[in-house]
C-alpha positions in Angstrom: 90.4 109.6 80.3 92.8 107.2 81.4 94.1 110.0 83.9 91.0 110.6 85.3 90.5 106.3 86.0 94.0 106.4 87.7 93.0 109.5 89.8 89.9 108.3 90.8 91.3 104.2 91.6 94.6 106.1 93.6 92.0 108.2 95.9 89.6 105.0 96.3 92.5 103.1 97.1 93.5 105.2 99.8 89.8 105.9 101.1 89.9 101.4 101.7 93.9 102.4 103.0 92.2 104.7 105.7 89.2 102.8 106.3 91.2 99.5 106.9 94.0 101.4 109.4 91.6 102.7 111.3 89.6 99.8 111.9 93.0 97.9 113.0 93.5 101.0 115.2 89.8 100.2 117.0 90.3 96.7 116.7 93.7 97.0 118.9 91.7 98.9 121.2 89.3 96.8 121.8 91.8 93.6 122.6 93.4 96.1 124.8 90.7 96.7 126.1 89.4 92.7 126.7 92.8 92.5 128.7 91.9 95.0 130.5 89.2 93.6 131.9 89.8 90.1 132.2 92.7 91.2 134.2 90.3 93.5 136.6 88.0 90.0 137.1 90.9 87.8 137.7 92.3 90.7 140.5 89.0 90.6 141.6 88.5 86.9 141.8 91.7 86.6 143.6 90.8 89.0 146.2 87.8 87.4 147.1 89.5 84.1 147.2 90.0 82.5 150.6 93.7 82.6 150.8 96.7 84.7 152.9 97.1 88.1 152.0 100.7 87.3 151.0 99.1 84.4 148.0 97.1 87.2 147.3 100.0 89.8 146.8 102.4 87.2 145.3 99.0 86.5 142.6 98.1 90.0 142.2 101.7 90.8 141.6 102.6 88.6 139.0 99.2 89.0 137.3 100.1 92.8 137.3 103.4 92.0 136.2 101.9 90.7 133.2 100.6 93.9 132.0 103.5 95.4 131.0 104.0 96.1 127.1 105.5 93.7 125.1 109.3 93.4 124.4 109.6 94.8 120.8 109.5 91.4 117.7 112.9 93.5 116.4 115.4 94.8 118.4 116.6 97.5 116.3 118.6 99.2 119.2 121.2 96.8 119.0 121.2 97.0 115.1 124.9 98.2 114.0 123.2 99.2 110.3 124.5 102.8 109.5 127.3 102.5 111.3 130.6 103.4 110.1 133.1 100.9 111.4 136.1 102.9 112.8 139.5 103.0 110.5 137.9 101.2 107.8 138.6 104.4 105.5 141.8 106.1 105.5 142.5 109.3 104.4 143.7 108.7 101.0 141.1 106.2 100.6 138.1 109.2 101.3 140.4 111.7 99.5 140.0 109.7 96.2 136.2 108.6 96.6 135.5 112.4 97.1 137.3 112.5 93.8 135.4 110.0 92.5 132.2 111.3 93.9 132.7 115.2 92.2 133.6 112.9 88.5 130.3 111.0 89.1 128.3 114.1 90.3 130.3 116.3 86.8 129.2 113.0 84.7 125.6 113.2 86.0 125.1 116.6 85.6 126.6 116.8 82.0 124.5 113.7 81.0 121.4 115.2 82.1 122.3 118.4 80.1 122.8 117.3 76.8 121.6 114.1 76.8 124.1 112.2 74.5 125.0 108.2 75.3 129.0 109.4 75.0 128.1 111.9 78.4 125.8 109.2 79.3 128.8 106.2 79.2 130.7 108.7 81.1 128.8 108.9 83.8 127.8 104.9 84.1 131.9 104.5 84.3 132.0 107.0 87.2 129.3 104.8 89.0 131.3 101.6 88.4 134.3 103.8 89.6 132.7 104.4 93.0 131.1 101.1 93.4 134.5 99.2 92.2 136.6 101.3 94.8 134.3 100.2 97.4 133.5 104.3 98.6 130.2 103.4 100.2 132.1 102.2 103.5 133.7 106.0 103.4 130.6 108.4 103.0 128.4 108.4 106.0 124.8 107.7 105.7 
């Protein structure tokens, strides 16, 4: 019963999911679209206007200019995240964190087989291991 009710909420809840993106998705058009226009009356305005074709090329130019998409809120080309910074893993250094890495992944495994808190202990030491020799700087992401 209880199933069913969480079946029937998750595909309601992504029904309103859908419904709502797609009316942001017309919505969006539709400001686009405004611009759009209120652009094409202010061109239009300003060619009709009785001023030198060069105030008219200089208006019409920047209003054009104006047009252009957005620069982006987040940068994320100039984001260094992911990374690796050069030398700042030798090669003993990644020799031992693959050591490391094979206990933690033998610790894992073996805790997952049998299912006892000594193989389990094992296997949370391993992760301190890792996280205590500072290895994440070493692995690429």
């Amino acid at each position: 019963m209880l199933r069913d009710l969480t079946l029937i909420f998750s595909v309601l809840l992504a029904i309103v999911s859908v419904a709502f993106g797609a009316y942001k998705n017309i919505e969006a058009g539709n400001a686009q679209g405004f611009a759009y226009e209120q652009t094409y009356r202010t061109l239009n305005a300003v060619q009709q206007a009785n001023i030198s074709t060069a105030a008219k090329a200089s208006i019409t130019g920047t209003v054009l200019g104006g047009l252009a998409t957005p620069r982006p809120v987040i940068d994320l080309s100039r984001s260094n995240a992911g990374v690796l910074t050069p030398g700042a893993c030798s090669a003993a250094k990644q020799a031992t964190c693959d050591a490391l890495a094979a206990t933690l992944g033998a610790a894992n495994a073996t805790c997952v087989k049998t299912n006892r808190p000594v193989d389990c202990t094992a296997a949370q030491q391993a992760r301190i291991d890792v996280l205590s020799s500072s290895c994440i700087a070493c692995f690429n992401p």
